[in-house]
PDB file of N, H, CA, C and O in Angstrom:
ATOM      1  N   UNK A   1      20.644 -18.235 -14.790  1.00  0.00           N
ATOM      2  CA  UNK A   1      20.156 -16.861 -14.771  1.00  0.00           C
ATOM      3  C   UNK A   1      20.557 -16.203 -13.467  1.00  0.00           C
ATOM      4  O   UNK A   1      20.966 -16.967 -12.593  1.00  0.00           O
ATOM      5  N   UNK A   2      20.514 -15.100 -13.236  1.00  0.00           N
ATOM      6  H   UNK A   2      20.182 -14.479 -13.946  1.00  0.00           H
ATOM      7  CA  UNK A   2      21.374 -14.302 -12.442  1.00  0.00           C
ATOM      8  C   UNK A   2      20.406 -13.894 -11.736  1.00  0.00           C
ATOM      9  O   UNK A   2      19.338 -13.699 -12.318  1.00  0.00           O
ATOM     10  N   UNK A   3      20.496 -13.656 -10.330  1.00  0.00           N
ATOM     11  H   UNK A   3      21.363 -13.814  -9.858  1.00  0.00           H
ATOM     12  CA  UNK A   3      19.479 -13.677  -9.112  1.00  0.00           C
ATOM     13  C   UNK A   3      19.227 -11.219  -8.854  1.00  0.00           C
ATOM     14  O   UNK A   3      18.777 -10.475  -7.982  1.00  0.00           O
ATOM     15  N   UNK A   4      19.807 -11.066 -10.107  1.00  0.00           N
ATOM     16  H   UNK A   4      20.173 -11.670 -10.816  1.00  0.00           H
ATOM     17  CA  UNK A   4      19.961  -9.717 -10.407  1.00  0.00           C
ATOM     18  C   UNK A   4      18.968  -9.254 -11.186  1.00  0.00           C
ATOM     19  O   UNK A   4      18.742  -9.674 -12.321  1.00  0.00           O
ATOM     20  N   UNK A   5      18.363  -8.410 -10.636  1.00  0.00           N
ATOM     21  H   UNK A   5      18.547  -8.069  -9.713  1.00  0.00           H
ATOM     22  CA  UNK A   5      16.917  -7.579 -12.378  1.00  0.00           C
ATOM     23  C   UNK A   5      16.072  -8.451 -12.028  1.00  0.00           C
ATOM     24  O   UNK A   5      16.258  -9.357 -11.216  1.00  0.00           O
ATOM     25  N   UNK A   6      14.950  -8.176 -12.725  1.00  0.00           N
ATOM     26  H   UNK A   6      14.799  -7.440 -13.384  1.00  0.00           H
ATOM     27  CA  UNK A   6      13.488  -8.748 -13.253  1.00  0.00           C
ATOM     28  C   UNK A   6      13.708  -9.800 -13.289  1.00  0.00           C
ATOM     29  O   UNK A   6      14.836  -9.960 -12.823  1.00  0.00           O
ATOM     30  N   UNK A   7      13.128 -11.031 -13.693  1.00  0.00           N
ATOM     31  H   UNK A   7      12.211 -10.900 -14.071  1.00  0.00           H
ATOM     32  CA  UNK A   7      12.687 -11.920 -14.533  1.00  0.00           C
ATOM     33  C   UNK A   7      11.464 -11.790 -15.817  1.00  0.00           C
ATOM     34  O   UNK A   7      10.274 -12.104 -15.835  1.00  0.00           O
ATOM     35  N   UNK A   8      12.157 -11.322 -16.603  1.00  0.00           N
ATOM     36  H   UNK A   8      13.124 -11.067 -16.588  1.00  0.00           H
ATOM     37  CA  UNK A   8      11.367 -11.289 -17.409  1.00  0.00           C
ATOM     38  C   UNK A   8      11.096 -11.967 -18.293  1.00  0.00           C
ATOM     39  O   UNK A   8      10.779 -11.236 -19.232  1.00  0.00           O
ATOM     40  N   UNK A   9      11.021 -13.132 -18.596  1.00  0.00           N
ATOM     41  H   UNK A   9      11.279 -13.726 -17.834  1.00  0.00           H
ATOM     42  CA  UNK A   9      10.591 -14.333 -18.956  1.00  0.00           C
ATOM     43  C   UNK A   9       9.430 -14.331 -18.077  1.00  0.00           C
ATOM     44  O   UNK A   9       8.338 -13.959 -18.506  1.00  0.00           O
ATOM     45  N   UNK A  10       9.587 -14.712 -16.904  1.00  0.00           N
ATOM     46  H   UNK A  10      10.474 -15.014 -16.556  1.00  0.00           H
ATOM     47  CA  UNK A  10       8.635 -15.161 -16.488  1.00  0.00           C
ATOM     48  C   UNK A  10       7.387 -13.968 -16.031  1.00  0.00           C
ATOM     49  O   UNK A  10       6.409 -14.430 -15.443  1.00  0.00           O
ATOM     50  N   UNK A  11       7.422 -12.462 -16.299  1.00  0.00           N
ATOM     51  H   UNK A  11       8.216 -12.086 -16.777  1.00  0.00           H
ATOM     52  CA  UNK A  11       6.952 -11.705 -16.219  1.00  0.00           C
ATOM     53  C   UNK A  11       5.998 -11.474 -17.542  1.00  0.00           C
ATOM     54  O   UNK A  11       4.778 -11.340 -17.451  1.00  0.00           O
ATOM     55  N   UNK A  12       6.796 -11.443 -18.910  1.00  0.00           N
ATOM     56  H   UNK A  12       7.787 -11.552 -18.984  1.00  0.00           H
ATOM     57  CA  UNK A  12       6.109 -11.588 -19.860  1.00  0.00           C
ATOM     58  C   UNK A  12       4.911 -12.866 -19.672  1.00  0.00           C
ATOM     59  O   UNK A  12       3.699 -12.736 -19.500  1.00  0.00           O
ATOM     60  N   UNK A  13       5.438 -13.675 -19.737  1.00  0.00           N
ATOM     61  H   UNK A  13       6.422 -13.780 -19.877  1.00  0.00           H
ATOM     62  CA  UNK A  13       4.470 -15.184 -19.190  1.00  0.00           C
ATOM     63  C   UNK A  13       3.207 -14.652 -18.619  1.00  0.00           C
ATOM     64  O   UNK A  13       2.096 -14.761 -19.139  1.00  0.00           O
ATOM     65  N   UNK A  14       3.497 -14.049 -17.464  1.00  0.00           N
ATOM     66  H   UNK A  14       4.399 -13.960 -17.042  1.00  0.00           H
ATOM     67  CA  UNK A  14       2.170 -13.965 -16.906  1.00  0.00           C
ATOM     68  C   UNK A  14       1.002 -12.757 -16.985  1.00  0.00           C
ATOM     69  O   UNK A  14      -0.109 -12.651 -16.465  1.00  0.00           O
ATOM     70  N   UNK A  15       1.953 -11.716 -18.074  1.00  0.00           N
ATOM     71  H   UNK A  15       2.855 -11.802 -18.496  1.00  0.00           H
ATOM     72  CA  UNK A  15       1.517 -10.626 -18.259  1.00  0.00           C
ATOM     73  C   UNK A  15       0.899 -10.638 -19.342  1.00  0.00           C
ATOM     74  O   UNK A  15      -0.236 -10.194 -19.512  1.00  0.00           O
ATOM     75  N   UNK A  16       1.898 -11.367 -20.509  1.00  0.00           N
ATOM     76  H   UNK A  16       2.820 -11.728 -20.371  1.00  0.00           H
ATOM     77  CA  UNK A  16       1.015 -11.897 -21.672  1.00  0.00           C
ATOM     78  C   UNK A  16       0.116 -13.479 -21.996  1.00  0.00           C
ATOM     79  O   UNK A  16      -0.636 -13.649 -22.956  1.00  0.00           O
ATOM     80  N   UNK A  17       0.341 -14.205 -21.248  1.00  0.00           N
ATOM     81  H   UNK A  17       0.952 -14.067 -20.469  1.00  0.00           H
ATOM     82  CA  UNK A  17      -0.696 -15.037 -21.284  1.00  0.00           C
ATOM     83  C   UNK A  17      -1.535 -15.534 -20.091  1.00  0.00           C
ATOM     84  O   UNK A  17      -2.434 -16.374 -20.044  1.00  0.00           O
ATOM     85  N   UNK A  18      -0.985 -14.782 -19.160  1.00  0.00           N
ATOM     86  H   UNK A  18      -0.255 -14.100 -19.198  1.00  0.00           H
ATOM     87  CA  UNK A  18      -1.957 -14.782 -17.592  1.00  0.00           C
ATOM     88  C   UNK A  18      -2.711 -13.532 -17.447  1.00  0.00           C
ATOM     89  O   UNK A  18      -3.817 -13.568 -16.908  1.00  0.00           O
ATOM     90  N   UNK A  19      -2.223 -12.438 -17.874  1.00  0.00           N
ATOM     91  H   UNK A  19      -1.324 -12.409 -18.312  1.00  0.00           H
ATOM     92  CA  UNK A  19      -3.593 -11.537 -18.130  1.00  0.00           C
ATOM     93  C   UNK A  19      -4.189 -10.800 -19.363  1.00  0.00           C
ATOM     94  O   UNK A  19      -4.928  -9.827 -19.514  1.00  0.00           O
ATOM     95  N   UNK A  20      -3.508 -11.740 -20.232  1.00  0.00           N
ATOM     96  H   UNK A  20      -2.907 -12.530 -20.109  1.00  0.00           H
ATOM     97  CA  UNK A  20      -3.970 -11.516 -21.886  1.00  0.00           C
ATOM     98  C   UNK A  20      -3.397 -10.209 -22.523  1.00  0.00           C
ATOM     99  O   UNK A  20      -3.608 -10.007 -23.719  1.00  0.00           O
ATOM    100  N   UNK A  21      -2.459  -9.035 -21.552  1.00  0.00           N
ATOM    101  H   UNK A  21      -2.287  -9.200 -20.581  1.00  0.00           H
ATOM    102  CA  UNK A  21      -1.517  -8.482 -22.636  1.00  0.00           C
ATOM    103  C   UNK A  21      -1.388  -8.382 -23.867  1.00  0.00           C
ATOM    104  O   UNK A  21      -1.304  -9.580 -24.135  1.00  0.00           O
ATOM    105  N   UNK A  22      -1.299  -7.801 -24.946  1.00  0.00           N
ATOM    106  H   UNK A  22      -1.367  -6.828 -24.728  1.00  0.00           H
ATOM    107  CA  UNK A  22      -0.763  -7.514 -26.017  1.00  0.00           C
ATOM    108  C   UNK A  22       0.608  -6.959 -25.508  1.00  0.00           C
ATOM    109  O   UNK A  22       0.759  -6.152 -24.590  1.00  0.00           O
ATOM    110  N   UNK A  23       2.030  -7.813 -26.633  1.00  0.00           N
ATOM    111  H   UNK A  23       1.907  -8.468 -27.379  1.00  0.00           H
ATOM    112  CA  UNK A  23       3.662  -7.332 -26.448  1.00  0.00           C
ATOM    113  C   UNK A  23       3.820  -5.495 -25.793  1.00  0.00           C
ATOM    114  O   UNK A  23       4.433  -4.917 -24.895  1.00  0.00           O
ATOM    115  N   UNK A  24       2.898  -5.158 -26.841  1.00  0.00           N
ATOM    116  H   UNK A  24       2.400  -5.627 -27.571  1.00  0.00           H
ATOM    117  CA  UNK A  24       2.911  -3.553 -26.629  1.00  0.00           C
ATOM    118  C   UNK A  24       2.091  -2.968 -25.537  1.00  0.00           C
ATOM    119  O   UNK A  24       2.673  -2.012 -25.025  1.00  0.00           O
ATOM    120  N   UNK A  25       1.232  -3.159 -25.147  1.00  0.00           N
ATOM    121  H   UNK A  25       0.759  -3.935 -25.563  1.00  0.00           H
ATOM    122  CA  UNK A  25       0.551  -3.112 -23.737  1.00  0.00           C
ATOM    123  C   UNK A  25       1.400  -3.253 -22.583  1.00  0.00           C
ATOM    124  O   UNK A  25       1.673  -2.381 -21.758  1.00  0.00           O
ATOM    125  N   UNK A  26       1.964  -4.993 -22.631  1.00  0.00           N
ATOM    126  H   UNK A  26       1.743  -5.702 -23.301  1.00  0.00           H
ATOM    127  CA  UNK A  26       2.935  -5.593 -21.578  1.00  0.00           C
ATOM    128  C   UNK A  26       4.049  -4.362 -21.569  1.00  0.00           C
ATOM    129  O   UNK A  26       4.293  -3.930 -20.443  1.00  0.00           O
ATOM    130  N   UNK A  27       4.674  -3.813 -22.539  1.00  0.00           N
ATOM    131  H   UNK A  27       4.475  -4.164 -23.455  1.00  0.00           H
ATOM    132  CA  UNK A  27       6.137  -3.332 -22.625  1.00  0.00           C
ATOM    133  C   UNK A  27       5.788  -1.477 -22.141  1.00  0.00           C
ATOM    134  O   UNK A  27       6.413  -0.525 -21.673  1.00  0.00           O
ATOM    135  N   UNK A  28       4.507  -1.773 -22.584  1.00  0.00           N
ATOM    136  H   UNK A  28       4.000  -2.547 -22.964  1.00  0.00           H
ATOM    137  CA  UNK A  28       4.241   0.227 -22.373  1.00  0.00           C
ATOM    138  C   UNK A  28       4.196   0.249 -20.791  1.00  0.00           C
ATOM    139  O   UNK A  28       4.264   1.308 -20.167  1.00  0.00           O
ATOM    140  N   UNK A  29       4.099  -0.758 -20.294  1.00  0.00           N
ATOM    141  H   UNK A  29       4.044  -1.619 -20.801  1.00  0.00           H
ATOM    142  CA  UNK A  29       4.110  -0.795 -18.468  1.00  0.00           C
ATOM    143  C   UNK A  29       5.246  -0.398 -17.437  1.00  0.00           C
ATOM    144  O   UNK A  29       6.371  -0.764 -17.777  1.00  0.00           O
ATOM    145  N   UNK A  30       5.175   0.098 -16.567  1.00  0.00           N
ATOM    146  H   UNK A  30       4.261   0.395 -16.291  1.00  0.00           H
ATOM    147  CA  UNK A  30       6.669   0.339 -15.717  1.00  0.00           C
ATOM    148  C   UNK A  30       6.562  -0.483 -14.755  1.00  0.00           C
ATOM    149  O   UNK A  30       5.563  -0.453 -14.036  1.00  0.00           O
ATOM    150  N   UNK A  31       7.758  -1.544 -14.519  1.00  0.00           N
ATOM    151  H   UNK A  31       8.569  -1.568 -15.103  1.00  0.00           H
ATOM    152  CA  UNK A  31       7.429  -2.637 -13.458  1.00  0.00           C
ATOM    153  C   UNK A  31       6.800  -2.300 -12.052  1.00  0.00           C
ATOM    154  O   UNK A  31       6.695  -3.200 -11.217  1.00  0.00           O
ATOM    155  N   UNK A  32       6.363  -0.962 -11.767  1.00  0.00           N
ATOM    156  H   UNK A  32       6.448  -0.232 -12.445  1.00  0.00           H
ATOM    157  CA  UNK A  32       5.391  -0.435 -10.932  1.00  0.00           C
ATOM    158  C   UNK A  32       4.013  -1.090 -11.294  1.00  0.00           C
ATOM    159  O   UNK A  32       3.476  -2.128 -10.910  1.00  0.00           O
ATOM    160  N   UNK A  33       3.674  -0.206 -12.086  1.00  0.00           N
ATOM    161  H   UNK A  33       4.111   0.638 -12.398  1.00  0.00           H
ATOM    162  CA  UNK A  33       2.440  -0.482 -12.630  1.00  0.00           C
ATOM    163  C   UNK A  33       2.291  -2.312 -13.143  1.00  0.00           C
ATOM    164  O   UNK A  33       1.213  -2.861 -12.920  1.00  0.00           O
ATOM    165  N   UNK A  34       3.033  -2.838 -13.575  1.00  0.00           N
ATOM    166  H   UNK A  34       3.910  -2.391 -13.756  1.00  0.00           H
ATOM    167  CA  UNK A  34       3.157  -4.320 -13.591  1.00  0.00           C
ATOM    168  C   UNK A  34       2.788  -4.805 -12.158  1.00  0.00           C
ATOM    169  O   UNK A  34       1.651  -5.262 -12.037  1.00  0.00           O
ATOM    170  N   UNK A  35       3.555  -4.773 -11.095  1.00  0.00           N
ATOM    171  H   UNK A  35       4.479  -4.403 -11.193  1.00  0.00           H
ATOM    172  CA  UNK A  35       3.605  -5.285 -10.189  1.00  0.00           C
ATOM    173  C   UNK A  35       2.053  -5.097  -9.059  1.00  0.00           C
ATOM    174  O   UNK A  35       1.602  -5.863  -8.208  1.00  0.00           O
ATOM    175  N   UNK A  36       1.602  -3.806  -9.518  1.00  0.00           N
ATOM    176  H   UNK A  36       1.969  -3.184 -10.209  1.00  0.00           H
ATOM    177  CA  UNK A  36       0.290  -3.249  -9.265  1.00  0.00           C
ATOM    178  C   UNK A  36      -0.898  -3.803  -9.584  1.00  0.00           C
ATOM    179  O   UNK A  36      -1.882  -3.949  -8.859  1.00  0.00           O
ATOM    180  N   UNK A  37      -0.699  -4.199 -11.077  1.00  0.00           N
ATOM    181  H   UNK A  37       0.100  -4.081 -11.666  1.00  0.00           H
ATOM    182  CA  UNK A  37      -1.709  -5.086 -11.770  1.00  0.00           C
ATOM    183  C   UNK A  37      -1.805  -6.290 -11.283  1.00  0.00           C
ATOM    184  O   UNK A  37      -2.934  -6.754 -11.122  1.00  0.00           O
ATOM    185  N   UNK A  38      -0.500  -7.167 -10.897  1.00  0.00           N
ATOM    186  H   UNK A  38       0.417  -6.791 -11.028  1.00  0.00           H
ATOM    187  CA  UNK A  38      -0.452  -8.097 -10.115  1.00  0.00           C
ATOM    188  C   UNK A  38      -0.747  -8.386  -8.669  1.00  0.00           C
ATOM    189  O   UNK A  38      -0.785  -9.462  -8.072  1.00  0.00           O
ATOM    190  N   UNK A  39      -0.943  -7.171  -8.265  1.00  0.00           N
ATOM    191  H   UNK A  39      -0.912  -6.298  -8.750  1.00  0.00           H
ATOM    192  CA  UNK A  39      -1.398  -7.387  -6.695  1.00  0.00           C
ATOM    193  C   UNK A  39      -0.708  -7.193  -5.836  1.00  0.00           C
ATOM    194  O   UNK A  39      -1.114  -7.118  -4.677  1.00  0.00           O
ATOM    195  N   UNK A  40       0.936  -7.014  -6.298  1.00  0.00           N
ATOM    196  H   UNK A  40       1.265  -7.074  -7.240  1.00  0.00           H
ATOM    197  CA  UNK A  40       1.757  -6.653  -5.151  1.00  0.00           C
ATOM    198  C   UNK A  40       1.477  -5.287  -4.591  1.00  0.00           C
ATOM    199  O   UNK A  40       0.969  -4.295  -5.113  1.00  0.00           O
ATOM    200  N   UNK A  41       1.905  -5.488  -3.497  1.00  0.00           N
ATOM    201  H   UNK A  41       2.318  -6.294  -3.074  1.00  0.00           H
ATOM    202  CA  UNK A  41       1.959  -4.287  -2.479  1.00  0.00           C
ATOM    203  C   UNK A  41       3.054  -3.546  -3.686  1.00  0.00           C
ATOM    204  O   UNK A  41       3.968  -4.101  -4.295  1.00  0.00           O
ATOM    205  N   UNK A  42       2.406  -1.525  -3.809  1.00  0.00           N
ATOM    206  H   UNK A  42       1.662  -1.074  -3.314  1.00  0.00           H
ATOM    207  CA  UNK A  42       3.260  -0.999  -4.322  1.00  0.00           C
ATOM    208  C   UNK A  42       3.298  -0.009  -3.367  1.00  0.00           C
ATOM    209  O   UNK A  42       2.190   0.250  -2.899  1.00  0.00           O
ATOM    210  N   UNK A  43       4.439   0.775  -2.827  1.00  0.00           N
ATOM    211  H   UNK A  43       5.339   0.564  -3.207  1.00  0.00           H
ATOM    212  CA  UNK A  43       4.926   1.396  -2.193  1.00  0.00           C
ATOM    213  C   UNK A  43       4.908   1.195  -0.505  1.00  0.00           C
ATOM    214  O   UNK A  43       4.848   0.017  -0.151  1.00  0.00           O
ATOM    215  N   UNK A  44       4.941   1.916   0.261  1.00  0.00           N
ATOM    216  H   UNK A  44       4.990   2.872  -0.027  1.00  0.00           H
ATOM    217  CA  UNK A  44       4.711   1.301   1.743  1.00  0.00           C
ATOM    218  C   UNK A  44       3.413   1.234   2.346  1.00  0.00           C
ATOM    219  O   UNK A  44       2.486   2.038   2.249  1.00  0.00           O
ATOM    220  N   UNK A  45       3.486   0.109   3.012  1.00  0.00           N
ATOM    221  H   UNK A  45       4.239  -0.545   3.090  1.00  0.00           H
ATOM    222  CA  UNK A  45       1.887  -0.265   3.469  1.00  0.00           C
ATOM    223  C   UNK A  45       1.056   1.098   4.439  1.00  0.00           C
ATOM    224  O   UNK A  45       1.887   1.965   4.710  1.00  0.00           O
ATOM    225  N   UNK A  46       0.000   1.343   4.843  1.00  0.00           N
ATOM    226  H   UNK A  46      -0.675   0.639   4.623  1.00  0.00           H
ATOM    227  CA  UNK A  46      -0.470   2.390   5.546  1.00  0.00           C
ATOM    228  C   UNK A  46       0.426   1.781   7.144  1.00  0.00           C
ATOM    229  O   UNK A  46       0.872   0.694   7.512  1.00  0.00           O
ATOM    230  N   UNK A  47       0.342   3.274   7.783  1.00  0.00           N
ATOM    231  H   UNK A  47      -0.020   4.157   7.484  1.00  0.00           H
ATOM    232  CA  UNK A  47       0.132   2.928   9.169  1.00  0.00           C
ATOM    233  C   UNK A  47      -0.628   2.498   9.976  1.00  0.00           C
ATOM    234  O   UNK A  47      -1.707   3.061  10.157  1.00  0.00           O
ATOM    235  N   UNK A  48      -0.247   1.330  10.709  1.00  0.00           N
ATOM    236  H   UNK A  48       0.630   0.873  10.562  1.00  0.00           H
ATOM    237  CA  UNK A  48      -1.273   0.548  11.586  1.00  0.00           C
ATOM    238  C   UNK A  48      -1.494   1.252  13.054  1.00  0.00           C
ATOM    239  O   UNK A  48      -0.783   2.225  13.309  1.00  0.00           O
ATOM    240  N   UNK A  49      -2.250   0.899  13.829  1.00  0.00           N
ATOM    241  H   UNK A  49      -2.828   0.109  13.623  1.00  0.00           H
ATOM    242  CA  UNK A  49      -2.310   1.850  15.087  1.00  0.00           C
ATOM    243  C   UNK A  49      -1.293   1.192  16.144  1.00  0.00           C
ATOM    244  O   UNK A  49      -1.011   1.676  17.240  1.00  0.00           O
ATOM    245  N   UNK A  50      -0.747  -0.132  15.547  1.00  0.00           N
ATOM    246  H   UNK A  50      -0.976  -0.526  14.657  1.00  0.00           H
ATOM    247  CA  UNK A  50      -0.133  -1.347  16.504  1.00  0.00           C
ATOM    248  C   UNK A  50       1.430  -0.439  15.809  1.00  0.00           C
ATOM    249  O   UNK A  50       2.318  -0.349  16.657  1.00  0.00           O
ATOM    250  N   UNK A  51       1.683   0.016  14.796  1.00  0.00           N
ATOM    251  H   UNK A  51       0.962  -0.057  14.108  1.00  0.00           H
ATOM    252  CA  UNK A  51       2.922   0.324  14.464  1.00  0.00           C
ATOM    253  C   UNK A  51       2.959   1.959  15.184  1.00  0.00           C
ATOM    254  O   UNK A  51       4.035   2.256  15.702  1.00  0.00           O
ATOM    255  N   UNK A  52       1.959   2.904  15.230  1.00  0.00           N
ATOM    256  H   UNK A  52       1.085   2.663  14.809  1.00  0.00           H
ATOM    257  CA  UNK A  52       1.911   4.107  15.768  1.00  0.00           C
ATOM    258  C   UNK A  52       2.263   4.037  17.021  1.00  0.00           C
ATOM    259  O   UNK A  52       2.863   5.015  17.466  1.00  0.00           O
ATOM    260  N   UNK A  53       2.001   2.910  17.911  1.00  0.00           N
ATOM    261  H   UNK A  53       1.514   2.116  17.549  1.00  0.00           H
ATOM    262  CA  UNK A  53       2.160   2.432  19.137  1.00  0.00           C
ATOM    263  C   UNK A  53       3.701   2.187  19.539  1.00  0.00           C
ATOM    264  O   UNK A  53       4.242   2.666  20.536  1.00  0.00           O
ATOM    265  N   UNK A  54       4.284   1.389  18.619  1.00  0.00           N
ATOM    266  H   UNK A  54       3.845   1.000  17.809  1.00  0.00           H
ATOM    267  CA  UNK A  54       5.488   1.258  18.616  1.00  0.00           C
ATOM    268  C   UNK A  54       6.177   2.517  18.459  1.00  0.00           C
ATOM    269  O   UNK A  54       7.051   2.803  19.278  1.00  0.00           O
ATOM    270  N   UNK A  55       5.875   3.373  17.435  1.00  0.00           N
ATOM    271  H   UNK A  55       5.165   3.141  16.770  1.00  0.00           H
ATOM    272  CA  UNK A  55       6.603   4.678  17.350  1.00  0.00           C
ATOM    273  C   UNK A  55       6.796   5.537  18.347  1.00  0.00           C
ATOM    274  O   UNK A  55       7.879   5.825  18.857  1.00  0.00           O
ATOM    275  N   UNK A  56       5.734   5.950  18.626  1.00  0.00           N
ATOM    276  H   UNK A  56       4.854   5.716  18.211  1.00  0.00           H
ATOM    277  CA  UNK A  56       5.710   6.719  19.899  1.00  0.00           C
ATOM    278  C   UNK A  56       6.098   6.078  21.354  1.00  0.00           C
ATOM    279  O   UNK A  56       6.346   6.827  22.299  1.00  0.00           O
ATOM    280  N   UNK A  57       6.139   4.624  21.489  1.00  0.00           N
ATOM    281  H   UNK A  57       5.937   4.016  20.721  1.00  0.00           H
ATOM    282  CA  UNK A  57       6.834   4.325  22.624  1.00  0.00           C
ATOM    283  C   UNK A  57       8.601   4.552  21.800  1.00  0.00           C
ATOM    284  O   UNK A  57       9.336   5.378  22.341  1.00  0.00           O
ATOM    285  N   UNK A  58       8.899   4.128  21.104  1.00  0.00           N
ATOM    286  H   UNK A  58       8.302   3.457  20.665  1.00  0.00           H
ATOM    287  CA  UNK A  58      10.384   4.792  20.599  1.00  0.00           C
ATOM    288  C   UNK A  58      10.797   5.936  20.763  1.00  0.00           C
ATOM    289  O   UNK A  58      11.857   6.091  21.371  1.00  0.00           O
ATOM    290  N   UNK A  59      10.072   7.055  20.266  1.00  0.00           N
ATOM    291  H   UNK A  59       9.211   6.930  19.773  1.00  0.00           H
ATOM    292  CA  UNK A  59      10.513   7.930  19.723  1.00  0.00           C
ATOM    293  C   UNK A  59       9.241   8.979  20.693  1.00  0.00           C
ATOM    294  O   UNK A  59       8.365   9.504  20.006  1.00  0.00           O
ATOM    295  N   UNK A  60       9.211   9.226  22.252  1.00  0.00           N
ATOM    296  H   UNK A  60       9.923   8.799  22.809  1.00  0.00           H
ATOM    297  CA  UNK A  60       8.120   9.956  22.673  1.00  0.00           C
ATOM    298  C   UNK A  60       8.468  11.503  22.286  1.00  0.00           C
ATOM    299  O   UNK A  60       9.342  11.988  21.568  1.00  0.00           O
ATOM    300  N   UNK A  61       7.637  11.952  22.901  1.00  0.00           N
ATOM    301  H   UNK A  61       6.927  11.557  23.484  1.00  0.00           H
ATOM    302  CA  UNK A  61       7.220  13.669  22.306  1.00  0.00           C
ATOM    303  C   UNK A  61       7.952  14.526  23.438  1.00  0.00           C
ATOM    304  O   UNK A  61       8.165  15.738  23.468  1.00  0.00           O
ATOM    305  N   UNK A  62       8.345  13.303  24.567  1.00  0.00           N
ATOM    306  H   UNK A  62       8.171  12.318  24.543  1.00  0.00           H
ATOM    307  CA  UNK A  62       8.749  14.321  25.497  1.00  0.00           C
ATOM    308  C   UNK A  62       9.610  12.870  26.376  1.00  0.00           C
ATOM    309  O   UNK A  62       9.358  11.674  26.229  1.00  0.00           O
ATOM    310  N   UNK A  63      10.690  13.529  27.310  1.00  0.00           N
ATOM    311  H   UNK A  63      10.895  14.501  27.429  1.00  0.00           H
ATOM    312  CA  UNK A  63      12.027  12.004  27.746  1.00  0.00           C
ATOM    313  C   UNK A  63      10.992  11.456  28.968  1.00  0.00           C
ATOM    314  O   UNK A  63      10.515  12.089  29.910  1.00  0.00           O
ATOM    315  N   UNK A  64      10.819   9.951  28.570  1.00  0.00           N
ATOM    316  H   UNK A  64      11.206   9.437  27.805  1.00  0.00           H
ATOM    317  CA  UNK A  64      10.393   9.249  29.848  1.00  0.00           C
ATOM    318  C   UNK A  64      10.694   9.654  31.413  1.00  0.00           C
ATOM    319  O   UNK A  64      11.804   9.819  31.918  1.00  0.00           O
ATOM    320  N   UNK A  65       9.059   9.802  32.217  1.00  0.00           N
ATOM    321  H   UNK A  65       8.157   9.668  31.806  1.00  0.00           H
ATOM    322  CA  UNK A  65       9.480   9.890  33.083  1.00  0.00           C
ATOM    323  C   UNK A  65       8.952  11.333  33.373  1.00  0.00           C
ATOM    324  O   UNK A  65       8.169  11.407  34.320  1.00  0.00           O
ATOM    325  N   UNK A  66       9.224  12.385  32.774  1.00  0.00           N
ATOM    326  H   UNK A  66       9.860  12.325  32.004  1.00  0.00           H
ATOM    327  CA  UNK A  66       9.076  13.513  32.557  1.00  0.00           C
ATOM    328  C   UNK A  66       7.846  14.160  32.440  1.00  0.00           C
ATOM    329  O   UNK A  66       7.274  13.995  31.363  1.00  0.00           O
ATOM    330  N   UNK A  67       7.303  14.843  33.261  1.00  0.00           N
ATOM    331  H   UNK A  67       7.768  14.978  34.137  1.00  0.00           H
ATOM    332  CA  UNK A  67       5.545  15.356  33.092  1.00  0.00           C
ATOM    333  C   UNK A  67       5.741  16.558  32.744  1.00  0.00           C
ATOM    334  O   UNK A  67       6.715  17.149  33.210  1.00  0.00           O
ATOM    335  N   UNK A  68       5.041  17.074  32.026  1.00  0.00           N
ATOM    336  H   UNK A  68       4.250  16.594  31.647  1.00  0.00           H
ATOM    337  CA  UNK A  68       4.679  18.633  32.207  1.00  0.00           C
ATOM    338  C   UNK A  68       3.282  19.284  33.299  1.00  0.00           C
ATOM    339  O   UNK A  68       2.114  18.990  33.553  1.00  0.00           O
ATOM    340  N   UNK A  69       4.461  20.483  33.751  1.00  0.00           N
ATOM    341  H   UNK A  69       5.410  20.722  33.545  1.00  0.00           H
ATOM    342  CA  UNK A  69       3.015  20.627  34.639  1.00  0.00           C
ATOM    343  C   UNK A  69       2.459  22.019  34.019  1.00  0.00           C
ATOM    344  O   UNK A  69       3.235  22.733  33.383  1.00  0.00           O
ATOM    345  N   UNK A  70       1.421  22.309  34.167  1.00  0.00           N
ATOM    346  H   UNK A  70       0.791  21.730  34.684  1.00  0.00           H
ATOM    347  CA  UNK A  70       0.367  23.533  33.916  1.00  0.00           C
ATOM    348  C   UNK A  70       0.241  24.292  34.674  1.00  0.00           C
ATOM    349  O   UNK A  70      -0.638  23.784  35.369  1.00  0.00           O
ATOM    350  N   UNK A  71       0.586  25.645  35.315  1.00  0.00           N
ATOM    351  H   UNK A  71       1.300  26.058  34.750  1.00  0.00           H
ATOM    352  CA  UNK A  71       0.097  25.959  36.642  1.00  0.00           C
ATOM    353  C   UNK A  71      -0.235  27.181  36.296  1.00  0.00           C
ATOM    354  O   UNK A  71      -0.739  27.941  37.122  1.00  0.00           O
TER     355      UNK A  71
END
């Protein structure tokens, strides 16, 4: 089998006899919503404050080094 697409063998498997599916239930699904039901992470995880941290030391609001003054 080809390391390409789904597995769907083994998707049916667990869709229809690991969470009791009916063919037409399993098939009315979009491997979103499959993968959802299963628990995978679907789309990108939230932002963490440890990743906001990283961003803004990357990417600051203003060039290192550099203050603004108020006067």
């Amino acid at each position: 089998m080809s390391n390409a697409g789904l597995d769907w063998p083994g998707l049916m498997r667990v869709g229809m006899r690991g969470l009791g599916l009916r063919p037409a239930e399993f098939w009315a699904l979009t491997p979103a919503e499959l993968a959802l039901i299963l628990g995978e992470a679907a789309g990108t995880p939230p932002l963490t404050r440890a990743r906001l941290d990283e961003l803004a030391a990357r990417w600051p609001d203003r060039p290192a080094g550099k203050e603004t003054s108020k006067g």
